[in-house]
KOLDOSE-736487 format. One record per residue (C-alpha): residue in one letter; z, y, x negated. Coordinates in steps of 0.2 Angstrom, whole numbers, padded with zeros to 4 digits, always signed. Example, Ala and Ser with C-alpha at 12.3 -4.5 7.8 and 13.67 -1.06 7.14 Angstrom:
REM residues 2
A+0039-0022-0062/S+0036-0005-0068/
//
This chain:
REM residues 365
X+0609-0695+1236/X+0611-0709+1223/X+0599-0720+1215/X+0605-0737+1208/X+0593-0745+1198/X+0595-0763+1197/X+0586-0777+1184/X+0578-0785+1197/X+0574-0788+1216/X+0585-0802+1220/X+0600-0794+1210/X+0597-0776+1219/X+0598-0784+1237/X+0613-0793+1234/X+0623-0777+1226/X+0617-0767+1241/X+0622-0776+1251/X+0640-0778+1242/X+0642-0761+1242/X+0634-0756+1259/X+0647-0749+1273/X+0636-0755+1283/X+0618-0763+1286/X+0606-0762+1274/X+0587-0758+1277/X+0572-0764+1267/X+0558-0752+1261/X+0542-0756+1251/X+0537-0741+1244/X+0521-0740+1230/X+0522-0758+1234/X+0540-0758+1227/X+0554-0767+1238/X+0569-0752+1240/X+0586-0755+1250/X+0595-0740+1259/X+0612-0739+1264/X+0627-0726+1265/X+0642-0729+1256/X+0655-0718+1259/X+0645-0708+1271/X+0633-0704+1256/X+0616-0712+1255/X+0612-0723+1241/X+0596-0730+1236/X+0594-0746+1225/X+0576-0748+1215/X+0574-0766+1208/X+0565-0767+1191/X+0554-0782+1186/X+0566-0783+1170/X+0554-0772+1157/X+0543-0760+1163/X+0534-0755+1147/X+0529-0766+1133/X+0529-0761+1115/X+0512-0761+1105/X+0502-0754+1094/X+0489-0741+1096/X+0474-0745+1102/X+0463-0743+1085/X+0472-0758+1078/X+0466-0772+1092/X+0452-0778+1082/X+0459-0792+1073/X+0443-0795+1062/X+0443-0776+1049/X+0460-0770+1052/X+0471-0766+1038/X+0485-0778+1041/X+0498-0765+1028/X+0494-0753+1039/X+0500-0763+1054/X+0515-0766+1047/X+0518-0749+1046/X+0510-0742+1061/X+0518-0732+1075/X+0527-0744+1088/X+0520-0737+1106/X+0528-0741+1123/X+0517-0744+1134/X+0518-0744+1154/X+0519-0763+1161/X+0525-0762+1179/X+0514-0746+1183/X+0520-0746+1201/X+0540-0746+1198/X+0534-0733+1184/X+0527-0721+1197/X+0540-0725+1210/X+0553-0718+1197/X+0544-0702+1195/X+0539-0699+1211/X+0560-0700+1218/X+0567-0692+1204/X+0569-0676+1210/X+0577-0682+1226/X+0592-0689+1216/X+0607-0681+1209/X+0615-0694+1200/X+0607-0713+1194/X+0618-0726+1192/X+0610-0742+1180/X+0615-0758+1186/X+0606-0769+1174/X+0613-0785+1167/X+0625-0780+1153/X+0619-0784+1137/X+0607-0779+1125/X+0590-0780+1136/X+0599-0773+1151/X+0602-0757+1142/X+0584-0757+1134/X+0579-0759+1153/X+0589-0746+1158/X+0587-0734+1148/X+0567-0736+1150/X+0570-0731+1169/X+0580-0716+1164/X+0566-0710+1153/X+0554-0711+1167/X+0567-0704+1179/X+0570-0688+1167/X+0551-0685+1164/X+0552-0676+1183/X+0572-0676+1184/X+0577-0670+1167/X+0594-0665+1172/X+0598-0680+1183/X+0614-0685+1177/X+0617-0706+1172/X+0630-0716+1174/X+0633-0736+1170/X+0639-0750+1181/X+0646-0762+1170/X+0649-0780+1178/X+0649-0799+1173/X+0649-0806+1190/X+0638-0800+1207/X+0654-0803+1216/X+0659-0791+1230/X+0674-0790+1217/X+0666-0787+1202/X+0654-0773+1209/X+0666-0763+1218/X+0677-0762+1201/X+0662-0758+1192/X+0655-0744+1204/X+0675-0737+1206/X+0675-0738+1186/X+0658-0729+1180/X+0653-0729+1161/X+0640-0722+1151/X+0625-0730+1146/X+0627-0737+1128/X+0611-0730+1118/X+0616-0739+1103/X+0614-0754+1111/X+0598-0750+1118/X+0591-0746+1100/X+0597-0763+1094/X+0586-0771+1106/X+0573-0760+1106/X+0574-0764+1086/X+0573-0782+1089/X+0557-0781+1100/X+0548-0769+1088/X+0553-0782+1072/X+0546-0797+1084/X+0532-0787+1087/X+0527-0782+1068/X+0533-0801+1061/X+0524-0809+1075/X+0508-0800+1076/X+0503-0798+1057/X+0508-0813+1052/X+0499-0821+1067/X+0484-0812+1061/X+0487-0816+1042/X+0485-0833+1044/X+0472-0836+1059/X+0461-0825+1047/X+0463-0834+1031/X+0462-0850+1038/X+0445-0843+1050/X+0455-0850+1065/X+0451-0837+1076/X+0449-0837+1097/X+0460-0852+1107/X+0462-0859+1090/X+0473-0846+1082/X+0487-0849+1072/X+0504-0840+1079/X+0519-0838+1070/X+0536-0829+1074/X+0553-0823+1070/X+0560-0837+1080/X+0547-0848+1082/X+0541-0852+1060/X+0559-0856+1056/X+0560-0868+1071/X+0544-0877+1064/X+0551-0877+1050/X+0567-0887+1057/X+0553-0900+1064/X+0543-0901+1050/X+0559-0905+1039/X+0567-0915+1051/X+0548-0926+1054/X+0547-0928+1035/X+0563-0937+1033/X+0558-0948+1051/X+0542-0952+1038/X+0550-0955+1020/X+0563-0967+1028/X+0563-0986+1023/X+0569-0996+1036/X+0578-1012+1028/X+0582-1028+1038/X+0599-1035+1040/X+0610-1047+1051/X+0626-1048+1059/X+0635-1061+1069/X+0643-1062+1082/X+0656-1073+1089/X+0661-1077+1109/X+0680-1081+1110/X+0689-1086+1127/X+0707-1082+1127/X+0717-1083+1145/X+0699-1088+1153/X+0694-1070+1148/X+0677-1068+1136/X+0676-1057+1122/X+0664-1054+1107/X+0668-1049+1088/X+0659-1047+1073/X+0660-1055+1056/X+0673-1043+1045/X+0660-1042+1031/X+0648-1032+1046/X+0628-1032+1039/X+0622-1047+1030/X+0610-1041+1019/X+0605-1058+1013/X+0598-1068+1027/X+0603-1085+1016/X+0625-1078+1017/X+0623-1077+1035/X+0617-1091+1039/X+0629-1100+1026/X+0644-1089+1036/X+0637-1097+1053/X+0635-1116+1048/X+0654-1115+1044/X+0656-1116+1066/X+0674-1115+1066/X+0681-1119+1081/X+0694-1109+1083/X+0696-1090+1079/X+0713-1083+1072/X+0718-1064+1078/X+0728-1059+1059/X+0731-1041+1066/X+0731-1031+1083/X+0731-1012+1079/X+0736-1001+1095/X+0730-0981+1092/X+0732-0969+1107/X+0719-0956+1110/X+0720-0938+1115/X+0705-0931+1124/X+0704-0914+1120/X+0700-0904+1137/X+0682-0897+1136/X+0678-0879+1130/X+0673-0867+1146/X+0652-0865+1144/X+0645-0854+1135/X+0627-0853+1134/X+0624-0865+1120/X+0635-0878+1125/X+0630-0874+1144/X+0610-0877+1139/X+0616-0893+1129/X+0624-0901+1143/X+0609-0897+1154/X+0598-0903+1143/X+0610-0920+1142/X+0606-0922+1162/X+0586-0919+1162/X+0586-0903+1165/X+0576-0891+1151/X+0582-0877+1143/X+0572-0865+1152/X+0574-0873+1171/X+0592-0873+1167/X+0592-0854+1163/X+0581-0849+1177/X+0593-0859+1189/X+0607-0850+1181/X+0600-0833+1182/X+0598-0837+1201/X+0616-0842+1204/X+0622-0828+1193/X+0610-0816+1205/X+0617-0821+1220/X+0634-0822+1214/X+0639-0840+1214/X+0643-0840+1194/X+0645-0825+1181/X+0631-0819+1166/X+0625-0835+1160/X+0621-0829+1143/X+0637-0827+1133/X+0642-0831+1118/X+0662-0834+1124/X+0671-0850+1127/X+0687-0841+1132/X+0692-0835+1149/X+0702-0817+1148/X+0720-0815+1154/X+0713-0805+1168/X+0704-0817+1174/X+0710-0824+1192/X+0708-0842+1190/X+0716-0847+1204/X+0709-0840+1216/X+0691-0847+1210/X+0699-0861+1211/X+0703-0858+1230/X+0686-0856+1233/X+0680-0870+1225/X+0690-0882+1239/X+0677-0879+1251/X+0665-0889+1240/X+0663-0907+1240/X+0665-0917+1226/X+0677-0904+1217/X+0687-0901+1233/X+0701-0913+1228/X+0701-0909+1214/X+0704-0890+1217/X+0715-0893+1228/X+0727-0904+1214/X+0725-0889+1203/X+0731-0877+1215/X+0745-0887+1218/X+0752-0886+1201/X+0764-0869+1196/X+0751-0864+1182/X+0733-0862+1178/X+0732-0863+1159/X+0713-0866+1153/X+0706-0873+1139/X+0700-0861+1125/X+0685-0861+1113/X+0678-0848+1102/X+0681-0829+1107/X+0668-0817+1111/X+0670-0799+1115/X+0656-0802+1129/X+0654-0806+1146/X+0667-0821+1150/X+0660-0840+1151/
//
């Protein structure tokens, strides 16, 4: 029998149910939702995470903030800690009822860390189940049928690179958060946090306000004149642009010429360059342009990615690969109003050649 652990409940549904021969069935076991099916005559089982399920700390000795030697923080042991203690148990429990576990977690950085935490819970009463990895950028019936024809292994180096990251957040964060709540003897709800991310972001803001505070806003005056040519209205400005001096502009508009003379038309022509596929920068910025905030956006693009409607959403490529078939993500899109037309003119033409930005060797945009 196979396990296939998934990173989460709504993702594990939909790839049983892409790889299901047939109907799937639902199971909540230890409180845990589970989908059954058989593919190829063989039963599979998928397990959804809650995305970790352990949380790194430090030992227990160091929680008092007050009397704790913050060098020897720094320097502690890192523990991992058990966070979703029902997915935990549910691991060890079926471990010994599977041959082989397959790890279907998002593929990147935290969905290897994720993964590999389930395989340490799975070997602790399976040690010699064996592991493979599904490796997918979209949860396509496509995508997940190459991935589970094509298995991998799980990339441990990866893993550690993320597990690195959280322990660094975890030491920067936590002693320096303690540093200065206790020299400054702001201690309770009023502590002061800081961060790996967070300090250099203030820092942005605090920059950015001062310069908001030292400028000196200086008045100034332009004017502007209504001409009528052809009973059609237009406005220009004075060439000279901002009067400085009140007293010039006012001496410029007494003058009240009645006429004005065009010297010179200049024609440019302007190319628009095509816009760059999204990556998750430039995804978030246009988000943000519509209302939307950063994190909404990325929730609502970690659902659609989930239900497979658009691929991973974090990325850092703006350039589709050549294996890529555009045009038939094109033909689905003519079912969809107001892109239908729109499809529909693009698949009429004899090629489909996007626009490029910056490549990535990651997950396409």
């Amino acid at each position: 029998m196979k396990l296939i652990v998934a990173e989460k409940p709504i993702a594990g549904r939909r790839i049983a149910e892409l790889l299901a021969d047939s109907k799937v069935t639902e199971k909540r076991i230890n409180s845990v939702p589970t989908y059954h099916f058989e593919r190829n005559n063989e039963p599979c089982v998928v397990i959804p995470l809650r995305g970790h399920i352990k949380d790194v700390d430090f030992p227990k000795r160091y929680s008092p903030w007050v009397g704790t030697d913050l060098k020897a923080l720094v320097y502690s042991n890192i523990e991992y800690a058990e966070k979703e203690r029902n997915i935990i148990s549910l691991l060890k429990g079926l471990a010994t009822q599977f041959n082989i576990a397959i790890f279907a977690t998002d593929y990147d950085r935290e969905g290897e860390s994720i993964a590999l935490e389930a395989l340490e819970c799975l070997q602790e009463t399976n040690p010699n189940i064996e592991t493979k990895r599904a490796v997918f950028s979209a949860i396509t019936k496509q995508d997940i049928e190459q991935a589970f024809n094509t298995l991998k292994e799980l990339d441990f180096n990866l893993a550690d690179s993320a597990n690195a990251r959280r322990e660094i957040d975890l030491i920067w964060g936590a002693v320096l958060t303690r540093f200065l709540s206790l020299v400054s003897g702001q201690l309770g709800k009023e502590f002061l946090s800081a961060g790996r991310v967070q300090s250099p972001t203030l820092a942005l803001i605090v920059d950015r306000e001062k310069e908001i505070l030292a400028f000196k806003p200086r008045p100034y005056w332009e004017i502007e004149a209504i001409f009528e040519k052809d009973s059609k209205k237009f406005s220009a400005l004075h060439k000279q642009g901002r009067f400085w001096e009140k007293e010039k502009a006012l001496a410029v508009l007494k003058k009240k010429e009645p006429f004005g003379v065009v010297s010179k038309i200049t024609i440019k022509e302007k190319t628009l360059k095509r816009p760059e596929p999204f990556n998750t920068t430039s995804f978030l910025r246009a988000a943000t342009s519509l209302g939307f905030s950063a994190a909404r956006a990325m929730s609502l693009a970690e659902d659609l990615y989930n239900l497979g409607y658009i691929s991973y959403p974090r990325t850092d490529n703006a350039a589709y690969p050549a294996t890529i078939n555009l045009r038939k993500i094109v033909q689905t899109l003519t079912a969809y109003n107001p892109v239908s037309n729109i499809a529909k003119e693009l698949l009429s033409k004899e090629r489909l050649v996007p626009s490029r930005g910056k490549s990535a060797r990651d997950h396409p945009p």
